[in-house]
KELUM-570714 format. One line per field, with one value per residue (C-alpha): residue number from 1; residue in three letters; x, y, z. Coordinates in nm, 3 decimals, m for minus. Last residue first. Layout:
KELUM-570714
vexvex	(NUM/...) $
mimi	(ALA/...) $
px	(X/...) $
py	(Y/...) $
pz	(Z/...) $
//
This chain:
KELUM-570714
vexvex	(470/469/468/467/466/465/464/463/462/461/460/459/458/457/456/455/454/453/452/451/450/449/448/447/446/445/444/443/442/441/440/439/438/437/436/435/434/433/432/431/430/429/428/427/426/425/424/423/422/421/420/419/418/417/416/415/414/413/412/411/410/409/408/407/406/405/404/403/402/401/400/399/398/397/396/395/394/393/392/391/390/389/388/387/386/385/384/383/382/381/380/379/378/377/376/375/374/373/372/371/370/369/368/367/366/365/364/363/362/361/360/359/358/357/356/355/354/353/352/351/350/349/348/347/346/345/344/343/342/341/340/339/338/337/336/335/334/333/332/331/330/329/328/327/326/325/324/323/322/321/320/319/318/317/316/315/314/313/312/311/310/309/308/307/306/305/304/303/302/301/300/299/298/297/296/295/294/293/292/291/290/289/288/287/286/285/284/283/282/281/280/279/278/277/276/275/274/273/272/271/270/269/268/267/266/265/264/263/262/261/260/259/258/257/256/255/254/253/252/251/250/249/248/247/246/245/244/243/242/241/240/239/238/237/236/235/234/233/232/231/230/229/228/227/226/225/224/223/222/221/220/219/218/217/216/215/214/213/212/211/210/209/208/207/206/205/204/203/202/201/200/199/198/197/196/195/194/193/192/191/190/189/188/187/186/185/184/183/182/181/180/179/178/177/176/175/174/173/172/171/170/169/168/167/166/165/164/163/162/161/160/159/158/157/156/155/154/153/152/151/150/149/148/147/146/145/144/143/142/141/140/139/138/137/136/135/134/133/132/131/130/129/128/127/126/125/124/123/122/121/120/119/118/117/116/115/114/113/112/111/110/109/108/107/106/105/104/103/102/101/100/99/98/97/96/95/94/93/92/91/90/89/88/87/86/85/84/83/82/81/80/79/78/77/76/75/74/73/72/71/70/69/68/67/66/65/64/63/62/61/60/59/58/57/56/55/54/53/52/51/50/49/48/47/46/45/44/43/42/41/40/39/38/37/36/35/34/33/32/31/30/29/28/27/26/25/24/23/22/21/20/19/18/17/16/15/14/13/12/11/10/9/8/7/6/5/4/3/2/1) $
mimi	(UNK/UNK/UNK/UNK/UNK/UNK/UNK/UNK/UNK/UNK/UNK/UNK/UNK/UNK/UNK/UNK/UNK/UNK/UNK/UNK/UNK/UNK/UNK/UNK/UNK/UNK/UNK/UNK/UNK/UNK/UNK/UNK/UNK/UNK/UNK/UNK/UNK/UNK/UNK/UNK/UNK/UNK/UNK/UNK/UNK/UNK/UNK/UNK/UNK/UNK/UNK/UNK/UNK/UNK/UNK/UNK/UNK/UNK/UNK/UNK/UNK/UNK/UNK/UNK/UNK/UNK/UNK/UNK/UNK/UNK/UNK/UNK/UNK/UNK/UNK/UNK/UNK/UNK/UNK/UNK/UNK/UNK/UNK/UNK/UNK/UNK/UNK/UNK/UNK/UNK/UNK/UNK/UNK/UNK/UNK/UNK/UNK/UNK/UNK/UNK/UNK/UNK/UNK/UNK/UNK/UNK/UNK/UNK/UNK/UNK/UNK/UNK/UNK/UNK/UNK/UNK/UNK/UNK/UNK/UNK/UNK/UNK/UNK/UNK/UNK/UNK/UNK/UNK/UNK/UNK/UNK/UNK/UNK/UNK/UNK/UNK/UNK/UNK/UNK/UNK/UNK/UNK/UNK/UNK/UNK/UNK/UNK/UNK/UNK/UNK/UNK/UNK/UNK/UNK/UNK/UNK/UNK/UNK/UNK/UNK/UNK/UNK/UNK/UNK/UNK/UNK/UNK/UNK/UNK/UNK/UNK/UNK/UNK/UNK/UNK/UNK/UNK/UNK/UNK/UNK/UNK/UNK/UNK/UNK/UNK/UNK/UNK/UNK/UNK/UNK/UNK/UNK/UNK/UNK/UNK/UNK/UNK/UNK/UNK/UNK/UNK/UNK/UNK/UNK/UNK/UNK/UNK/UNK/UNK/UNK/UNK/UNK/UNK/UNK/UNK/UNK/UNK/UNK/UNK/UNK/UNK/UNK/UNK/UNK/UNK/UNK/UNK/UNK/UNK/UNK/UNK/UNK/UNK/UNK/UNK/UNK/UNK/UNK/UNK/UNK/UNK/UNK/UNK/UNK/UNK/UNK/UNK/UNK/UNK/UNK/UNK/UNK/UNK/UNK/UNK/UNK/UNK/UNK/UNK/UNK/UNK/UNK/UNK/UNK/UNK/UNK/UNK/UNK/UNK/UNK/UNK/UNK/UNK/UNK/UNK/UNK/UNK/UNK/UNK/UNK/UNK/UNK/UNK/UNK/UNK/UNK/UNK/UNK/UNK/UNK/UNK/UNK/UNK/UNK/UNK/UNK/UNK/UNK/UNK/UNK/UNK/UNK/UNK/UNK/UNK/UNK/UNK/UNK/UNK/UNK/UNK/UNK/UNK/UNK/UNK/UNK/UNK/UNK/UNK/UNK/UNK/UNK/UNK/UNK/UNK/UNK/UNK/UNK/UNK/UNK/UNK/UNK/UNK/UNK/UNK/UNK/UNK/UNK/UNK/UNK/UNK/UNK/UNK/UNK/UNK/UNK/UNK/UNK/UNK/UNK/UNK/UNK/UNK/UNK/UNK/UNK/UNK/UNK/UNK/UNK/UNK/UNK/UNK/UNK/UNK/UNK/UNK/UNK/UNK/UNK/UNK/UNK/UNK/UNK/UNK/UNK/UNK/UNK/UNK/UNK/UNK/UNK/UNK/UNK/UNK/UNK/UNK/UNK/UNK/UNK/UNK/UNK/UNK/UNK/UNK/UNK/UNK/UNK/UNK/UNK/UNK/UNK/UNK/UNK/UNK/UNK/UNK/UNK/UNK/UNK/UNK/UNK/UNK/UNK/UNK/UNK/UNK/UNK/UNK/UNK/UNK/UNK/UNK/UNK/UNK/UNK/UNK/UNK/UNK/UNK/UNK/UNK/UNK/UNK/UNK/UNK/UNK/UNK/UNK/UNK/UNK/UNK/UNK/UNK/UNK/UNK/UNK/UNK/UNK/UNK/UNK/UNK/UNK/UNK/UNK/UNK/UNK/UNK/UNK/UNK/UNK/UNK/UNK/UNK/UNK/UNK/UNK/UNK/UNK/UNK) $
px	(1.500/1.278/0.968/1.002/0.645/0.693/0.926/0.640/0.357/0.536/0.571/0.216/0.090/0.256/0.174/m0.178/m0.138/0.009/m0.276/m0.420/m0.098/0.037/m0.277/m0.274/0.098/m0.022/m0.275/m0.056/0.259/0.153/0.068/0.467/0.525/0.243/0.392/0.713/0.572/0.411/0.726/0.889/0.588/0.609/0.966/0.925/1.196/1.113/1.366/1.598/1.226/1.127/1.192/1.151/0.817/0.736/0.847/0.557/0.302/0.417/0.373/0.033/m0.128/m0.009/m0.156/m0.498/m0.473/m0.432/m0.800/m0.740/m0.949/m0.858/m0.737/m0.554/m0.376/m0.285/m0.110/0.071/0.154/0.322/0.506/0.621/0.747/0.869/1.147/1.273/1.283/1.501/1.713/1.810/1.888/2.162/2.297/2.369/2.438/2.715/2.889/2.916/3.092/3.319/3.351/3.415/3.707/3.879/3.903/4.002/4.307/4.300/4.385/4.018/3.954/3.971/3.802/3.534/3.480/3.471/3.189/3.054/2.989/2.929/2.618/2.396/2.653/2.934/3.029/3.174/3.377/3.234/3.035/3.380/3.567/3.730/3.598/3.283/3.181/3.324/3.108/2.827/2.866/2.960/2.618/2.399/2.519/2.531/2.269/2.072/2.022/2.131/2.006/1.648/1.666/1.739/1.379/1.221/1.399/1.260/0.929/0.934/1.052/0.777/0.510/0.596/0.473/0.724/0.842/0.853/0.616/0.429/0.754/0.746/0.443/0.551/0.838/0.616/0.433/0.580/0.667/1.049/1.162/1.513/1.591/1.338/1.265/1.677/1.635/1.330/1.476/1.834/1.704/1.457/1.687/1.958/1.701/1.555/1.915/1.990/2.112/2.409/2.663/2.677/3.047/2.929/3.051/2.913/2.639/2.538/2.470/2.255/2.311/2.660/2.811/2.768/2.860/3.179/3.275/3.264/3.503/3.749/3.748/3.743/4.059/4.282/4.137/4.155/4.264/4.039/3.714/3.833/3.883/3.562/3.352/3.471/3.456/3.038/3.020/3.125/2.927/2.625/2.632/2.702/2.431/2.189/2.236/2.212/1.943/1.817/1.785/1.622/1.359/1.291/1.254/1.042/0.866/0.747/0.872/0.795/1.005/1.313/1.332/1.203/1.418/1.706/1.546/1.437/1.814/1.980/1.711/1.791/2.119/2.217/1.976/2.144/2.493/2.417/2.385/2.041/1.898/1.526/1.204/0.945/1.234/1.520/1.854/2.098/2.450/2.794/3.058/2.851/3.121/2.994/3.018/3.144/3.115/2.856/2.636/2.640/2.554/2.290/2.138/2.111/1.954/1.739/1.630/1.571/1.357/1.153/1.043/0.969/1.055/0.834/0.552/0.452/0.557/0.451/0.108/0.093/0.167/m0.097/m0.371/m0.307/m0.322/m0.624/m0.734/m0.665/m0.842/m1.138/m1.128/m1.188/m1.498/m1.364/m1.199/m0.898/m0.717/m0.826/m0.893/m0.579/m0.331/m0.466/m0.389/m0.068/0.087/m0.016/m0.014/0.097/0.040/m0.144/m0.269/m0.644/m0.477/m0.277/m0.346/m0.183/m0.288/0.012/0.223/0.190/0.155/0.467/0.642/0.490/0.613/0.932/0.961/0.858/1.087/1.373/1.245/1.329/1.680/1.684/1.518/1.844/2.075/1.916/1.939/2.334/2.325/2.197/2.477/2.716/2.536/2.148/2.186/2.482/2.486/2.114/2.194/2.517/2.268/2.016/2.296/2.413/2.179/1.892/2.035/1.895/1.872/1.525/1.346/1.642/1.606/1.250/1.347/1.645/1.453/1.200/1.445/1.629/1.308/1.292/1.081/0.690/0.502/0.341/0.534/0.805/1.184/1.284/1.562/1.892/2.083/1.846/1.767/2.113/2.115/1.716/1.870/2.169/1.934/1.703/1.779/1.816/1.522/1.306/1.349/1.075/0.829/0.580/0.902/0.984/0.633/0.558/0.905/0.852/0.520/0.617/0.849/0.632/0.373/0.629/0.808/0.489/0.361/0.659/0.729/0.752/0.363/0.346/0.633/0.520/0.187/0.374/0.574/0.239/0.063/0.409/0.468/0.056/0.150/0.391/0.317/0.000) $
py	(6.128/5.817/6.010/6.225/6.206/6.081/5.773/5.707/5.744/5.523/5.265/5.241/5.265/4.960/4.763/4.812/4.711/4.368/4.309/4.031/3.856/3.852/3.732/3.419/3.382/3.376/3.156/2.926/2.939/2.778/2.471/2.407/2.382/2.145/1.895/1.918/1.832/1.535/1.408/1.454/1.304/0.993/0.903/0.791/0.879/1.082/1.040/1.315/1.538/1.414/1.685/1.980/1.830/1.881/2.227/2.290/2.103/2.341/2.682/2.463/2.523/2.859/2.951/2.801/2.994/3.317/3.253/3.473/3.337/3.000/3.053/3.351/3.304/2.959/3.136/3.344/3.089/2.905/3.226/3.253/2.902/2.940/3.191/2.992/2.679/2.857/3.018/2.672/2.505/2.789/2.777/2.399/2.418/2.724/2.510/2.183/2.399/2.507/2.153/2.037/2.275/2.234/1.883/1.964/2.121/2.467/2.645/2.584/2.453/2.088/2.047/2.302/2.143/1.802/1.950/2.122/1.763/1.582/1.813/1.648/1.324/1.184/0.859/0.978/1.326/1.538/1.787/1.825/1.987/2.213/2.587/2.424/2.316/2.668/2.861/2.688/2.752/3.121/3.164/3.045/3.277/3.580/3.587/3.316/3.410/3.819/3.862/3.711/3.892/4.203/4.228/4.255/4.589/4.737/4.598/4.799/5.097/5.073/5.020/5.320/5.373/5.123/4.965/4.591/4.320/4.317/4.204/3.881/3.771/3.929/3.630/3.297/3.425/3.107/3.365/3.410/3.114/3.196/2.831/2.658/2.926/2.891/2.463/2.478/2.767/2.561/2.224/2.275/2.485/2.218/1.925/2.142/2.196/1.827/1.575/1.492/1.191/1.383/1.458/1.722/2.028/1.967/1.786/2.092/2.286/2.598/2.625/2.423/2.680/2.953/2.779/2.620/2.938/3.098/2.799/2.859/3.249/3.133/2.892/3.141/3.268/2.974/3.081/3.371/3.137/2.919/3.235/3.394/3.070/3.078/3.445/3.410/3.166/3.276/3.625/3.483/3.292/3.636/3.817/3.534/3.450/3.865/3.983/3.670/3.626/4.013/3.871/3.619/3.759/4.035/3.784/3.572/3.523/3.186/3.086/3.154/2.990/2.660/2.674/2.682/2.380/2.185/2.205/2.084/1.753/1.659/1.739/1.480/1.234/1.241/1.232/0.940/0.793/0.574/0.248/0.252/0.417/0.146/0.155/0.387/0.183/0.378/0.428/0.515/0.402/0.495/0.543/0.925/0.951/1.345/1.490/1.280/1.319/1.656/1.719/1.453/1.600/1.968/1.817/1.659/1.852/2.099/1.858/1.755/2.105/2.440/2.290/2.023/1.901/2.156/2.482/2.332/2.266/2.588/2.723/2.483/2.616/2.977/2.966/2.803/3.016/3.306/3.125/3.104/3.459/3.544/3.674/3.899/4.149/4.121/4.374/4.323/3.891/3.867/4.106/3.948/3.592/3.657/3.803/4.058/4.099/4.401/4.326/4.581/4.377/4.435/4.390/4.599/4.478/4.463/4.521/4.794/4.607/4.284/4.445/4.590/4.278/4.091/4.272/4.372/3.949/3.907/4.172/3.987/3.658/3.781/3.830/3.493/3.287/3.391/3.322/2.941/2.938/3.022/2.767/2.493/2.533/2.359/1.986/1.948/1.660/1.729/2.113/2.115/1.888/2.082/2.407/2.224/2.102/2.419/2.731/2.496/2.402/2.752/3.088/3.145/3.126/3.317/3.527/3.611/3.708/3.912/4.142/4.175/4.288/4.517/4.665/4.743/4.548/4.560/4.779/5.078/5.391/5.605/5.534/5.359/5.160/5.168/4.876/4.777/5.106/5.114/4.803/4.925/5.232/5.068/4.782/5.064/5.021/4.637/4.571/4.812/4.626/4.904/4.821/4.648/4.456/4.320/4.242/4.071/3.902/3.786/3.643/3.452/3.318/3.150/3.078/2.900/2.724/2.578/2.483/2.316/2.070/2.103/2.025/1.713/1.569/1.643/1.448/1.160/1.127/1.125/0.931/0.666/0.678/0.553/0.302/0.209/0.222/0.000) $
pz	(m0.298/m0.301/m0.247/m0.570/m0.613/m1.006/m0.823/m0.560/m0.807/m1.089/m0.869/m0.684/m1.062/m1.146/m0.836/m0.857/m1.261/m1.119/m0.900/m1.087/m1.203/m0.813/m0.700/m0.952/m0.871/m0.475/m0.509/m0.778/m0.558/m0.239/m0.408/m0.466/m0.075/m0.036/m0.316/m0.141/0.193/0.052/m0.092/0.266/0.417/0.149/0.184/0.589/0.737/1.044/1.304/1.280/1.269/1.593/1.803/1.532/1.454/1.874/1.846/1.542/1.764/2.072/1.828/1.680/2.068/2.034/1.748/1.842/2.196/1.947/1.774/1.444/1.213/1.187/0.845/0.930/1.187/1.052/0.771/1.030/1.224/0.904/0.850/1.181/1.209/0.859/0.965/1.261/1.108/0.825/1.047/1.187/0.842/0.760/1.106/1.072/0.733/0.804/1.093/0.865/0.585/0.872/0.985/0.638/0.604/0.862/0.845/0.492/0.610/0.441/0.166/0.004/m0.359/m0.215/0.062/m0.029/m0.372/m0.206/0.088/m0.166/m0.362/m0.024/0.023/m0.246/m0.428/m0.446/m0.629/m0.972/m0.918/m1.292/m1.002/m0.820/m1.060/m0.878/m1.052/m1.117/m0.756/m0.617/m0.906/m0.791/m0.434/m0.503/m0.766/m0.537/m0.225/m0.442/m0.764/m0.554/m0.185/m0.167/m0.490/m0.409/m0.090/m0.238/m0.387/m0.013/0.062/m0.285/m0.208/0.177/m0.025/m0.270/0.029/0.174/0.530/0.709/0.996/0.850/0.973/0.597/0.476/0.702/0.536/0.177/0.189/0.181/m0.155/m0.336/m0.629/m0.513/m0.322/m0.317/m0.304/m0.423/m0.727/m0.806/m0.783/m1.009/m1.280/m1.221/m1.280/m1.568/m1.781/m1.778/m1.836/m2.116/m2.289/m2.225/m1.974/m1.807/m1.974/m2.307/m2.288/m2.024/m2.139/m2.509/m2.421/m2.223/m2.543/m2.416/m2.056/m2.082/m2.274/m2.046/m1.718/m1.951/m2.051/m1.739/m1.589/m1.846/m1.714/m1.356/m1.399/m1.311/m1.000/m0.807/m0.478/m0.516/m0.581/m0.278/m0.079/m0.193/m0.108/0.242/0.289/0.110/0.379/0.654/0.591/0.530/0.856/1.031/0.839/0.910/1.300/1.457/1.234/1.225/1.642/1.667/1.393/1.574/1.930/1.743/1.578/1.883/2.201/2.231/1.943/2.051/2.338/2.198/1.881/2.124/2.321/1.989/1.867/2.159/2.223/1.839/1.814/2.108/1.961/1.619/1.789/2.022/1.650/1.605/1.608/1.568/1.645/1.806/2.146/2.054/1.989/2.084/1.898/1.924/1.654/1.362/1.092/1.053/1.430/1.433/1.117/0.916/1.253/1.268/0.894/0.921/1.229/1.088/0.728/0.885/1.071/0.795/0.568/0.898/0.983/0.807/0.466/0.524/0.763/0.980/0.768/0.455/0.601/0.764/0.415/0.199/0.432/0.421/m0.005/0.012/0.264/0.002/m0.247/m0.080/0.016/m0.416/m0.327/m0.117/m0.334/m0.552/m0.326/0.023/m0.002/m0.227/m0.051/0.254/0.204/m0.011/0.317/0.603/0.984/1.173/1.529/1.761/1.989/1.783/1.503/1.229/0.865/0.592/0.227/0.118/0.309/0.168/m0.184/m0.246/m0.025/m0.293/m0.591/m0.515/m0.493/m0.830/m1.016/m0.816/m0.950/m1.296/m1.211/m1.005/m1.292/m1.512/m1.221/m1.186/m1.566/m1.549/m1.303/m1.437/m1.735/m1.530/m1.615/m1.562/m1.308/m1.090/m1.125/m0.981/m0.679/m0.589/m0.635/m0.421/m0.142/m0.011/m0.117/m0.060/0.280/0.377/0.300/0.211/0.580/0.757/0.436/0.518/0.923/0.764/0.549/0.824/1.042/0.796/0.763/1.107/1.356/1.479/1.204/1.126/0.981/1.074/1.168/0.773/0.811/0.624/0.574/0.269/0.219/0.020/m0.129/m0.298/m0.357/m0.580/m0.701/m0.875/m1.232/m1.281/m1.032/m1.226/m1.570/m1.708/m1.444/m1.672/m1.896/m1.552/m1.425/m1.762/m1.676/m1.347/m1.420/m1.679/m1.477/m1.170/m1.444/m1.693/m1.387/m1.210/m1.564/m1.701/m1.379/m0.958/m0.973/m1.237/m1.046/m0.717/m0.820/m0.967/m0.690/m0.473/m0.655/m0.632/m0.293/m0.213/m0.417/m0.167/0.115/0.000) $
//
């Protein structure tokens, strides 16, 4: 039965993570692009700028920066790791010129949905600013259209609960610990109706729900006050990492350009013809670059609607330099590290062991070193991102119930719970499930996104025409 039930469900994540997800998620990036005269081209400067800068008037419950960080903490995680590894391994070098490519146009997309989340936000009754896909769409395509934006709420507290939120990031946290320190198994336990696991897996497990635990209880400020603390400093390990490997091969980055470019539109040529075609190379770096930066999943306009701010623009503008903070930077640096040495043509290897071999062996360092540094950023990467879709998922459950608070908190202590048992949880069909959940989220909120577009225009133009951003 398992497994039939396996197979719907791969067939359904297949059919959802294909063509049409990708075509609507891009389209709509470039008809926004082309609408807004390639405005995340011409206004990256100020967007960098207020980026750093926050905004002192306005409703709201952190800075911009704050809000900026809380939807990274969500974005940057074991995506920007393991899924551009993944990507490079199956669709050749040339993935990630298309992962860039969906990037730029994401960019467009994201301005657009932290536009609109604070333009449609609400303040309640506690004084909370709440916001997301689910209000933009029941405020400004009218309410008539509220089924869809509990559609939209349900799929994110499922994603939250079950996925990207949870299990996936666990997972991720335990496995890196335990491939560092007992990765030949030499102390287990055997669990009672679980199974036999690493004292390292258990270890992780009780650590990391305590700290998510502590955090989580107090809410988004205590959130967003943890990112803006956890997500520049991770960043900023990482990007140093990746620029030292890149800098201590700068002579092969011109040969490795080539091959990038050449491999997105003749990867049979790069590849000897052992990885895929042109489609296969466009289809893993547009899927892996949306998972990653998650630009048209609407997940990012909930924490934008949080920001200090009476300009909607300037709140968009903020939002947009998350997808080039997560793809066109981090992306790009892990890619070009696994190019630069080789490591996605090493037979064998596969996910996180690729950066791990790039790292080890692009990197002036022993490679014990190395792989407990790379182990350090995965473990901070996948624990921002529980953070970040804990609020979004209580958000979406906000809404959908709403707005009965002892209902959050009841799912704050199921959500901590998930984070518990998430080492254990192997069972292929939750984590295919999960996927399938996290690609639903994108049709509400690309629907919304298409039907507001012109609101979004003419917000533009009358900030720019007003002189606002001067």
């Amino acid at each position: 039965m398992w497994n039939t039930i396996n197979k719907i469900l791969e067939n359904v994540d297949n059919l959802v993570w294909n063509v049409p997800l990708m075509v609507l998620i891009l389209v709509g990036g470039i008809m926004l692009t082309l609408r807004l005269g390639g405005l995340q081209l011409r206004r990256l400067p100020l967007a960098l700028k207020w980026m750093v800068k926050n905004e002192e008037e306005g409703d709201g419950e952190v800075t911009s920066f704050g809000a900026l960080c809380t939807a990274l903490s969500a974005t940057i995680g074991t995506g920007n790791i393991v899924g551009v590894a993944t990507a490079i391994a199956a669709g050749g070098p040339g993935a990630l010129f298309w992962m860039e490519v969906a990037a730029l146009f994401g960019m467009a997309t994201k301005y657009a949905e932290g536009l609109l989340a604070v333009k449609y936000r609400v303040v309640d009754e506690d004084n909370h600013a709440l916001g997301g896909p689910f209000y933009y769409i029941e405020r400004g395509m009218g309410t008539k259209w509220k089924w869809l934006a509990k559609l939209f709420a349900f799929f994110g507290v499922c994603v939250g609960l079950m996925g990207i939120g949870t299990f996936s990031q666990v997972n991720g946290i335990s496995s890196a610990v335990n491939n560092f320190f007992d990765p030949n198994q030499n102390w287990t336990v055997s669990i009672p109706g679980v199974g036999t696991y690493s004292w390292t897996v258990v270890i992780a497990s009780l650590v990391l729900s305590v700290c998510v635990a502590l955090i989580l209880i107090g809410g988004i400020k205590r959130i967003a006050n943890v990112s803006q603390v956890v997500v520049p400093f991770m960043a900023v390990i990482y990007v140093v990492l990746c620029v030292t490997l890149i800098l201590c091969n700068i002579k092969e980055i011109p040969q490795a350009v080539v091959t990038i470019v050449k491999g997105a539109f003749n990867p049979s040529a790069v590849t000897g013809g052992v990885v895929g075609t042109l489609f296969i190379a466009m289809q893993k770096g547009v899927a892996r670059g949306i998972f990653s930066n998650e630009a048209g999943l609407g997940s990012a306009p909930i924490a934008a609607a949080a920001a200090q701010t009476k300009e909607p623009v300037r709140q968009g503008l903020v939002s947009m330099t998350g997808t080039f903070i997560d793809t066109i930077v981090i992306c790009t640096m892990t890619g070009l590290a696994i190019v630069l040495t080789g490591a996605w043509q090493v037979d064998g290897i596969e996910g996180v062991e690729v950066t791990t071999y790039a790292f080890s062996r692009g990197l002036p360092i022993p490679e014990d070193v190395s792989a407990f540094l790379l182990m350090l950023c995965l473990i901070f990467f996948a624990f921002t991102t529980i953070l970040g879709w804990d609020y979004y998922s209580e958000r979406c459950l906000e809404y959908l119930s709403g707005g009965k608070k002892k209902l959050v908190k009841a799912y704050r202590w199921l959500y901590i719970l998930a984070v518990f048992v998430g080492p254990y949880m192997t069972i292929k069909a939750v984590w295919t499930l999960a996927d399938i959940f996290n690609g639903m989220m994108a049709f509400p909120n690309m629907i919304a996104i298409f039907a507001l577009s012109g609101v979004v225009v003419k917000e533009t133009k009358d900030f720019f025409q007003k002189g606002k951003h001067l």
